[in-house]
FILUM-643997 format. One record per atom (N, C-alpha, C): residue number from 1; residue in three letters; chain; x negated, y negated, z negated. Coordinates in steps of 0.02 Angstrom, whole numbers. Atoms other than C-alpha are relative to their C-alpha. Layout:
FILUM-643997
{pos=NUM&code=ala&unit=A&c1=X&c2=Y&c3=Z}
...
//
This chain:
FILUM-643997
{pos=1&code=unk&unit=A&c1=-70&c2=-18&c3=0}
{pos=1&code=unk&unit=A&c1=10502&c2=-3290&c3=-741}
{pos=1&code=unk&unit=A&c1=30&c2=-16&c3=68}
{pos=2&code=unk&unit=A&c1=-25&c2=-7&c3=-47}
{pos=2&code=unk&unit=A&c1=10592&c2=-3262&c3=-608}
{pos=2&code=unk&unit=A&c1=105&c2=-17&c3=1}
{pos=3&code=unk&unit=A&c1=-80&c2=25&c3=4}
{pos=3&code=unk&unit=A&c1=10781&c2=-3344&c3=-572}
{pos=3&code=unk&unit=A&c1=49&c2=36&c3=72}
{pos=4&code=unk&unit=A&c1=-57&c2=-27&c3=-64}
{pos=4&code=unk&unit=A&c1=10922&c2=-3286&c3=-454}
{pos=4&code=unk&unit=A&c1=4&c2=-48&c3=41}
{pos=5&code=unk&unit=A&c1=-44&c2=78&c3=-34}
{pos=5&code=unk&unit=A&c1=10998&c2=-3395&c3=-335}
{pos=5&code=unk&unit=A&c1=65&c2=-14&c3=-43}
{pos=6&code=unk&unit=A&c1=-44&c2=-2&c3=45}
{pos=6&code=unk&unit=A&c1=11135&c2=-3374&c3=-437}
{pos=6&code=unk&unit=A&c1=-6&c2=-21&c3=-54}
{pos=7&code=unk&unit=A&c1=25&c2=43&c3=41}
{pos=7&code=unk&unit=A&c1=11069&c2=-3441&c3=-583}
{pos=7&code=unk&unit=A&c1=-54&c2=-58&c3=12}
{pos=8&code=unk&unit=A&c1=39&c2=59&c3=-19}
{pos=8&code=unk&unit=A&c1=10966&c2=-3557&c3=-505}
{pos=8&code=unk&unit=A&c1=60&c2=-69&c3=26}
{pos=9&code=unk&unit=A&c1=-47&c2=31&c3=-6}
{pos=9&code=unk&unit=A&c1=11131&c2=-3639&c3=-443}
{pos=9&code=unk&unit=A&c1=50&c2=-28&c3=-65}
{pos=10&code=unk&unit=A&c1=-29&c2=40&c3=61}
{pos=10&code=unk&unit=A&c1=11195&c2=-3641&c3=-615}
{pos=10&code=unk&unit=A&c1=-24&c2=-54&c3=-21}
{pos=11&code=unk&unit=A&c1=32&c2=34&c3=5}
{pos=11&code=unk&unit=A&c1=11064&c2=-3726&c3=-664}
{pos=11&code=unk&unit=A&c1=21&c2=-63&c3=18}
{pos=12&code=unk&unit=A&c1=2&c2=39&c3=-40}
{pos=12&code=unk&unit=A&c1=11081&c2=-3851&c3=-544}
{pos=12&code=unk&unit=A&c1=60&c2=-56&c3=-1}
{pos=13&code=unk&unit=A&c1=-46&c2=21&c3=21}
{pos=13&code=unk&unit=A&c1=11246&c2=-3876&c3=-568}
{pos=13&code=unk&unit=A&c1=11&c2=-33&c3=-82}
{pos=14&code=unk&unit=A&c1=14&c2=33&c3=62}
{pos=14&code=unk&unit=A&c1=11212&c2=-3903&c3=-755}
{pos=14&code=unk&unit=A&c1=-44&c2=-79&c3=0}
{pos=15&code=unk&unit=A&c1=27&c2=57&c3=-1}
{pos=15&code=unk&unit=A&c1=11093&c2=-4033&c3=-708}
{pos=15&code=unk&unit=A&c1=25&c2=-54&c3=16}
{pos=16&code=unk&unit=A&c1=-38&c2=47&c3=-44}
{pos=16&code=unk&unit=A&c1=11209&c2=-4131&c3=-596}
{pos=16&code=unk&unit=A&c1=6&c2=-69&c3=-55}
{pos=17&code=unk&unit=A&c1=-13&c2=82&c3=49}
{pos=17&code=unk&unit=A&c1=11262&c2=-4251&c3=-757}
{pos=17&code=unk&unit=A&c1=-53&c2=-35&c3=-10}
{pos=18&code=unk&unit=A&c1=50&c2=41&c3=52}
{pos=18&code=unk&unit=A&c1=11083&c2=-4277&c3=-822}
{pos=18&code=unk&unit=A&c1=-22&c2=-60&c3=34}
{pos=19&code=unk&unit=A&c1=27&c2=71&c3=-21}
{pos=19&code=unk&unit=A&c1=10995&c2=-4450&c3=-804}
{pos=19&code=unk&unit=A&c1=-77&c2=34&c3=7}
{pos=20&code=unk&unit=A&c1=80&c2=-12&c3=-6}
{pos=20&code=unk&unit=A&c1=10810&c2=-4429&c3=-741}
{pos=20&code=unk&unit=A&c1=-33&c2=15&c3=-51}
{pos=21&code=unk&unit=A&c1=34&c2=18&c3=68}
{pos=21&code=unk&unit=A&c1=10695&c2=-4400&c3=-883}
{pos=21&code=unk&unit=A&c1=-62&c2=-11&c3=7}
{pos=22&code=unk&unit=A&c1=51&c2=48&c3=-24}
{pos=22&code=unk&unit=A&c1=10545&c2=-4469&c3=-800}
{pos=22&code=unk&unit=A&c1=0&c2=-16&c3=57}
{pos=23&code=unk&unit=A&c1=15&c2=76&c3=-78}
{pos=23&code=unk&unit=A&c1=10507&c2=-4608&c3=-647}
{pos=23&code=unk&unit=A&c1=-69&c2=11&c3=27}
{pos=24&code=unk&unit=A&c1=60&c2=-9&c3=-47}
{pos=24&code=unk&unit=A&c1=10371&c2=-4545&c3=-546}
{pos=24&code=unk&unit=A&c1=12&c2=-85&c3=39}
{pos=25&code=unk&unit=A&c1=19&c2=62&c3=-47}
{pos=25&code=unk&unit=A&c1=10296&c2=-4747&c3=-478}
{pos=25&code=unk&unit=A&c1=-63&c2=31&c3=41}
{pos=26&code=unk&unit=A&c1=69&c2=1&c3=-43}
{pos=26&code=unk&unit=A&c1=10130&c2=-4788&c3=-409}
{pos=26&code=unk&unit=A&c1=-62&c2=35&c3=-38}
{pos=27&code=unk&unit=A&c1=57&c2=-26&c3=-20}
{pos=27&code=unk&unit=A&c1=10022&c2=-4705&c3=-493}
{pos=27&code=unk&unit=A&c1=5&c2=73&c3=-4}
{pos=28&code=unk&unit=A&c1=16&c2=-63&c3=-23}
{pos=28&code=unk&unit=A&c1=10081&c2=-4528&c3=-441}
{pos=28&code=unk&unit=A&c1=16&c2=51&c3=-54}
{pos=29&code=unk&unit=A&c1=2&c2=-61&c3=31}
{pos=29&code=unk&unit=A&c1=10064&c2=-4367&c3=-505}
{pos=29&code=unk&unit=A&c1=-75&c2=19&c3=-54}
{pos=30&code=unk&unit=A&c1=57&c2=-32&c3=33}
{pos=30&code=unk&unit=A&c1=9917&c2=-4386&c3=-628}
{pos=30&code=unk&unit=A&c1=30&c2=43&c3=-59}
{pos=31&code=unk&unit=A&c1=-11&c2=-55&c3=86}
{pos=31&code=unk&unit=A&c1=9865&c2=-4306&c3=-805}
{pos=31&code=unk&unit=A&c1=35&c2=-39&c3=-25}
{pos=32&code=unk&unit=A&c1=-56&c2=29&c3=66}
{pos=32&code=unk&unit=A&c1=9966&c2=-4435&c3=-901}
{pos=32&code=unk&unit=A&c1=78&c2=31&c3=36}
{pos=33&code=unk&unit=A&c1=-60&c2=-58&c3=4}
{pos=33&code=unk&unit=A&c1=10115&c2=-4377&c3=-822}
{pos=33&code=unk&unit=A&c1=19&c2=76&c3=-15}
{pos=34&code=unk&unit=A&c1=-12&c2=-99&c3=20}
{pos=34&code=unk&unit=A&c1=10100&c2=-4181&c3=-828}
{pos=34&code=unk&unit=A&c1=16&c2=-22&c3=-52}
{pos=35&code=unk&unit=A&c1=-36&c2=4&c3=56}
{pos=35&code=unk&unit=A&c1=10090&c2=-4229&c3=-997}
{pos=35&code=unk&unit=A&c1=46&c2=-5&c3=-50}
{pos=36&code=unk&unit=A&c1=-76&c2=33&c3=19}
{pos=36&code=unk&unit=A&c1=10250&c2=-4324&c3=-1009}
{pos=36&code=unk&unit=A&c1=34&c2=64&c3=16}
{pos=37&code=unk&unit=A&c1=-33&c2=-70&c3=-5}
{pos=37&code=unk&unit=A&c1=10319&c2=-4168&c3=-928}
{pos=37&code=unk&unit=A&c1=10&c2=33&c3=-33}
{pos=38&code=unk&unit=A&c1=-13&c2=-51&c3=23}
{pos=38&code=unk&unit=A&c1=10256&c2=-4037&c3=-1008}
{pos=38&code=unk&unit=A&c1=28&c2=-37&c3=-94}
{pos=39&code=unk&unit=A&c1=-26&c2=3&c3=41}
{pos=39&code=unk&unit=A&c1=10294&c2=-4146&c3=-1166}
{pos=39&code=unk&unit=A&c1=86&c2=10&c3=-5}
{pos=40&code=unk&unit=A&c1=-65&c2=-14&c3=-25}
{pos=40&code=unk&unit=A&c1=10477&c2=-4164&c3=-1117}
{pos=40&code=unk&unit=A&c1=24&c2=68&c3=8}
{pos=41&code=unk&unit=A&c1=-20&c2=-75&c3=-5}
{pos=41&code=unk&unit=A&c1=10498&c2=-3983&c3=-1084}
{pos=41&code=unk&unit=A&c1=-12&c2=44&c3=-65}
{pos=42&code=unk&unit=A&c1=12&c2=-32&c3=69}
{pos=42&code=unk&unit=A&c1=10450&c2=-3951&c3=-1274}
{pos=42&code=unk&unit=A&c1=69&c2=-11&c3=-6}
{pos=43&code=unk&unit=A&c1=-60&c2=17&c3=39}
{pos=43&code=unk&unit=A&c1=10628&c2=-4016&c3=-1317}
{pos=43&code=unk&unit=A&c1=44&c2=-6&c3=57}
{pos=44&code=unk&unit=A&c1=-66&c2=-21&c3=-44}
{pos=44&code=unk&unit=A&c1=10720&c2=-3981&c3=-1152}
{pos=44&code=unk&unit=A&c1=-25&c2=48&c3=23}
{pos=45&code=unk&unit=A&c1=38&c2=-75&c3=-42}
{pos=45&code=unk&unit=A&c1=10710&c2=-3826&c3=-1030}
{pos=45&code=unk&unit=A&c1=46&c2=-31&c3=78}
{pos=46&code=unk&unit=A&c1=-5&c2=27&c3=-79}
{pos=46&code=unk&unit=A&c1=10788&c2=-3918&c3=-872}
{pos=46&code=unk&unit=A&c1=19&c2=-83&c3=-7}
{pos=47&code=unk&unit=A&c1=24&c2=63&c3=8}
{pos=47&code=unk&unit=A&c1=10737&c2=-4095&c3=-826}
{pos=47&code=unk&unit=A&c1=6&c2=-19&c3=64}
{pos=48&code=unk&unit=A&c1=20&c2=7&c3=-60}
{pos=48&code=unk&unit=A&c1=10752&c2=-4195&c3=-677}
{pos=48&code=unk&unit=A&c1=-68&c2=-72&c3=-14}
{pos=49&code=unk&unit=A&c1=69&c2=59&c3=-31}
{pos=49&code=unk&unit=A&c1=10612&c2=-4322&c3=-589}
{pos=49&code=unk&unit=A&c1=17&c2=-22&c3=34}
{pos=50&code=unk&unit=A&c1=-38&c2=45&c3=-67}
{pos=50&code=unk&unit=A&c1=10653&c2=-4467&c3=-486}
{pos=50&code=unk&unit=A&c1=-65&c2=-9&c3=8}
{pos=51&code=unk&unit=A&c1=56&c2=55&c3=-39}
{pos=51&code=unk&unit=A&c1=10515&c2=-4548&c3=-385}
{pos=51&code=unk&unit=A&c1=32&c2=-46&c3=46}
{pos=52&code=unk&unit=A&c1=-26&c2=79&c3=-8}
{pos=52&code=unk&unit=A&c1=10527&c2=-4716&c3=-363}
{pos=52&code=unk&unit=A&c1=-48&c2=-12&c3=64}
{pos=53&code=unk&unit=A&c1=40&c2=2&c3=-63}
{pos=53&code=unk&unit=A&c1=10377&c2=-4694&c3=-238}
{pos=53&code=unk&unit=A&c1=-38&c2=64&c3=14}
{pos=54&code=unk&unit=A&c1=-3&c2=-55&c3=-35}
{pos=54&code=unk&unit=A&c1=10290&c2=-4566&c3=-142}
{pos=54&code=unk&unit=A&c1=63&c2=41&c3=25}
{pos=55&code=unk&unit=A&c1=-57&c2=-32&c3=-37}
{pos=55&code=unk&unit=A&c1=10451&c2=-4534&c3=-62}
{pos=55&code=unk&unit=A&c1=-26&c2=41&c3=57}
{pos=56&code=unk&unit=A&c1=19&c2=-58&c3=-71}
{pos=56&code=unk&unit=A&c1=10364&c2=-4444&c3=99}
{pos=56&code=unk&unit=A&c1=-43&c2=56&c3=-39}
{pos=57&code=unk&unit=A&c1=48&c2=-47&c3=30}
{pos=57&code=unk&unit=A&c1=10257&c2=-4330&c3=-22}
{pos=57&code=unk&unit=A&c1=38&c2=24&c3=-86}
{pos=58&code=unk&unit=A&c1=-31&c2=-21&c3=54}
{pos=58&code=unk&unit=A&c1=10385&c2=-4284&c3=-132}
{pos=58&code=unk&unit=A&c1=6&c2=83&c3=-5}
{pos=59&code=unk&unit=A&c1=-9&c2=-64&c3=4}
{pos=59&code=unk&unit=A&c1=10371&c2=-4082&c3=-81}
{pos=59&code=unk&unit=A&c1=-89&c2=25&c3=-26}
{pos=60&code=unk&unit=A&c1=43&c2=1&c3=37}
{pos=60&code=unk&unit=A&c1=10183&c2=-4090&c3=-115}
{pos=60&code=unk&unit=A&c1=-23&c2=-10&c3=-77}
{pos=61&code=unk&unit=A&c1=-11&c2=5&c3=103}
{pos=61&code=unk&unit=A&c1=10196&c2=-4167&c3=-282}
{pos=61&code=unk&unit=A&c1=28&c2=24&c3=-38}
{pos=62&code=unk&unit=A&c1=-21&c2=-44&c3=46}
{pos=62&code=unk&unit=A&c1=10327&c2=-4060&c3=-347}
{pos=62&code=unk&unit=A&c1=-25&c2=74&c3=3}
{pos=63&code=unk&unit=A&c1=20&c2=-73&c3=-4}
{pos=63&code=unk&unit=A&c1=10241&c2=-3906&c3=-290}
{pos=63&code=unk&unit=A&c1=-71&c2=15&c3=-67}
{pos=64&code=unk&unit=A&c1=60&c2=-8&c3=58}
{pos=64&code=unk&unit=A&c1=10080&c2=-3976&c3=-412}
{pos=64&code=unk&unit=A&c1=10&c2=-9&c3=-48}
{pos=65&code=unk&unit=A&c1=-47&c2=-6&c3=60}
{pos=65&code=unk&unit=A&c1=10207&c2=-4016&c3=-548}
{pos=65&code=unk&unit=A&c1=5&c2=74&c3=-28}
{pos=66&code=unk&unit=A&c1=-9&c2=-65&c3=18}
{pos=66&code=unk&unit=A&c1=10257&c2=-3844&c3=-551}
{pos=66&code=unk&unit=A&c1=-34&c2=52&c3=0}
{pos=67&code=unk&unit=A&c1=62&c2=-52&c3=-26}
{pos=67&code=unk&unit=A&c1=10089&c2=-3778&c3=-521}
{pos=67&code=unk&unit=A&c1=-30&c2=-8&c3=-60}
{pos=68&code=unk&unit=A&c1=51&c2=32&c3=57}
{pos=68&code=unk&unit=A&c1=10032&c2=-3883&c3=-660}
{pos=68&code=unk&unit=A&c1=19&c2=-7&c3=-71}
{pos=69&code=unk&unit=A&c1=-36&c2=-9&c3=23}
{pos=69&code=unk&unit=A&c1=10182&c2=-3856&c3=-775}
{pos=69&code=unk&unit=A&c1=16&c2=63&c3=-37}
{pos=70&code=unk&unit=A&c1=2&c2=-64&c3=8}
{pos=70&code=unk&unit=A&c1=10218&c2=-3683&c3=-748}
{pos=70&code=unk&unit=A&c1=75&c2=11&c3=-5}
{pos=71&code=unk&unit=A&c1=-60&c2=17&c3=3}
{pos=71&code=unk&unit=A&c1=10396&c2=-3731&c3=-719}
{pos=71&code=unk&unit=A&c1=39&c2=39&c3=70}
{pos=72&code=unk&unit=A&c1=-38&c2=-11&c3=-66}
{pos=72&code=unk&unit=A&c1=10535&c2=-3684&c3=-574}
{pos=72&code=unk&unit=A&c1=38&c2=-57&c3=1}
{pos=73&code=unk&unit=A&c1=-30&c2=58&c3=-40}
{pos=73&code=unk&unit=A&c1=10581&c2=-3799&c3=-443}
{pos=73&code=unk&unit=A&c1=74&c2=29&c3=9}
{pos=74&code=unk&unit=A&c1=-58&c2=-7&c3=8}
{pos=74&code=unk&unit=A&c1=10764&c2=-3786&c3=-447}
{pos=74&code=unk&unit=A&c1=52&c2=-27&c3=84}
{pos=75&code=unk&unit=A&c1=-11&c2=60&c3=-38}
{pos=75&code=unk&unit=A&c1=10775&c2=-3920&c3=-310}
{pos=75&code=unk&unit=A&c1=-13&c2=-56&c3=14}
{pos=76&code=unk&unit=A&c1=-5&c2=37&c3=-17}
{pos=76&code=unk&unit=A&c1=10782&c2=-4075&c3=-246}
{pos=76&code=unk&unit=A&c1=34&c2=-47&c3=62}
{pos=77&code=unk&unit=A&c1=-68&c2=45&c3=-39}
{pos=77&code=unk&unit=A&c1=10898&c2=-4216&c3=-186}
{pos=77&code=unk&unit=A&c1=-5&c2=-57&c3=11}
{pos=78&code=unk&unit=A&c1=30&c2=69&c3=-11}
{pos=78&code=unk&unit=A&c1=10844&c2=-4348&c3=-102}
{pos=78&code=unk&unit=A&c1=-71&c2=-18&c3=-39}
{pos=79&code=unk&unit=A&c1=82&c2=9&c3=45}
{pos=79&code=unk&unit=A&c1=10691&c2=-4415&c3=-215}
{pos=79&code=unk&unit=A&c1=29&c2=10&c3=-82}
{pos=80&code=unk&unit=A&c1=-4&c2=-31&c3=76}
{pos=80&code=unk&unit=A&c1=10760&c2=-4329&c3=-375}
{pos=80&code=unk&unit=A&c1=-16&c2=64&c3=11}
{pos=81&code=unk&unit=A&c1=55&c2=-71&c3=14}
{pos=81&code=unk&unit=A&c1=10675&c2=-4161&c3=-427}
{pos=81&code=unk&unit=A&c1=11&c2=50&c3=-80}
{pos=82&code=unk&unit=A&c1=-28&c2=-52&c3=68}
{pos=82&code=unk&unit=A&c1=10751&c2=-4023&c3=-553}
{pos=82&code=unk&unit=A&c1=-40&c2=56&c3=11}
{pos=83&code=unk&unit=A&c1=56&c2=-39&c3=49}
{pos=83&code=unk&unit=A&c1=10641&c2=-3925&c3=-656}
{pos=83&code=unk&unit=A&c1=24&c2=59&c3=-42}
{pos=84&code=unk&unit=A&c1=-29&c2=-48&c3=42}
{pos=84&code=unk&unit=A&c1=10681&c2=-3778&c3=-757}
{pos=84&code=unk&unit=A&c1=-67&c2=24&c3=-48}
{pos=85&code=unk&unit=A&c1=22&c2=-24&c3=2}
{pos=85&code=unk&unit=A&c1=10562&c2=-3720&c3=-863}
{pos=85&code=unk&unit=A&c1=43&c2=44&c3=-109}
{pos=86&code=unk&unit=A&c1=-14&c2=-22&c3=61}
{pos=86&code=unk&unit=A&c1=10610&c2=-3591&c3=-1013}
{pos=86&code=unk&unit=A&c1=-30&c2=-8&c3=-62}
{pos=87&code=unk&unit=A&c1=26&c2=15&c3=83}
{pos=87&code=unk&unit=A&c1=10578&c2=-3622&c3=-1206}
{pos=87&code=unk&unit=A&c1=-43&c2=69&c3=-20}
{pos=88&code=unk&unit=A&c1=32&c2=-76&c3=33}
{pos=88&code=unk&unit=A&c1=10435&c2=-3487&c3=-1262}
{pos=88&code=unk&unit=A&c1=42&c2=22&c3=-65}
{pos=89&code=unk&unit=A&c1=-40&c2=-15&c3=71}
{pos=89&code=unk&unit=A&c1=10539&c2=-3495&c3=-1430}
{pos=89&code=unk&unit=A&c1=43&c2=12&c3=4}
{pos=90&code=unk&unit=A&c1=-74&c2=-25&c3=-38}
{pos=90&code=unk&unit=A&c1=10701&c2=-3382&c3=-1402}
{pos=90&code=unk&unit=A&c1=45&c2=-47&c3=-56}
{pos=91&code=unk&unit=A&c1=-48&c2=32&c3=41}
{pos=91&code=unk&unit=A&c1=10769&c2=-3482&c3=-1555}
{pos=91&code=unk&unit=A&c1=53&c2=-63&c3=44}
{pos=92&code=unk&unit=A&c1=1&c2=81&c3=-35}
{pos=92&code=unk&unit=A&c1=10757&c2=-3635&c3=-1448}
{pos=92&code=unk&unit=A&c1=33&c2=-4&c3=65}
{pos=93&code=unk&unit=A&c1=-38&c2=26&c3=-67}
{pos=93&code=unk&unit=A&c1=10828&c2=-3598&c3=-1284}
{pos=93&code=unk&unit=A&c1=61&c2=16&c3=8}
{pos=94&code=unk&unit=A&c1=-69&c2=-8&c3=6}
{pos=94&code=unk&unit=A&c1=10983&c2=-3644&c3=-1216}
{pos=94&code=unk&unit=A&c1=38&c2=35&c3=46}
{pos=95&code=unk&unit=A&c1=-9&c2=-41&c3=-32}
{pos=95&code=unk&unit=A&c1=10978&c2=-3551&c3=-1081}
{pos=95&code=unk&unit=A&c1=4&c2=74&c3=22}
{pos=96&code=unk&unit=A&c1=18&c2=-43&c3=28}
{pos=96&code=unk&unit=A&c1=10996&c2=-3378&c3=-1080}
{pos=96&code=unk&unit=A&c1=-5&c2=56&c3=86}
{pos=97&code=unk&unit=A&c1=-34&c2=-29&c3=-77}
{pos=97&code=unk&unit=A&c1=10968&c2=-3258&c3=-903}
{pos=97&code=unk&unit=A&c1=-46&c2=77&c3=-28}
//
């Protein structure tokens, strides 16, 4: 799926209130995280990511997030990282483009 800038800014703007919903530490970008991800994205459709470390390799890691996800990068602000990814279930999403 493909987003506008225009809706990619909504987005974005929607995200502004949320609180992180996972803490990238030390050990990175493994499989237990995707998991947390792609679990998290069962019951939301935009999410942010703080990292608490890998701060200099924060455009690498979200590029394998979203590689590994299947998500859109929305952004990032400073070492937080918004996610979008849509609900396969049209019941379920709250987003609509």
């Amino acid at each position: 799926m493909n987003l506008s800038s225009k809706n990619k800014q909504k987005l974005k703007g929607i995200a502004h209130s949320f609180k992180p919903s996972l803490i990238i530490g030390k050990e990175g970008a493994s499989e237990a995280t995707i998991n947390s991800i792609n679990m998290i994205f069962e019951n939301k459709e935009l999410i942010k990511i703080k990292f608490n470390s890998f701060k200099n390799e924060i455009d690498s890691i979200s590029e394998y997030i979203k590689n590994s996800c299947d998500a859109i990068i929305l952004g990032n602000i400073g070492n937080i990282l918004i996610l979008y990814k849509q609900n396969p279930d049209s019941e379920k999403r709250r987003y609509e483009f």
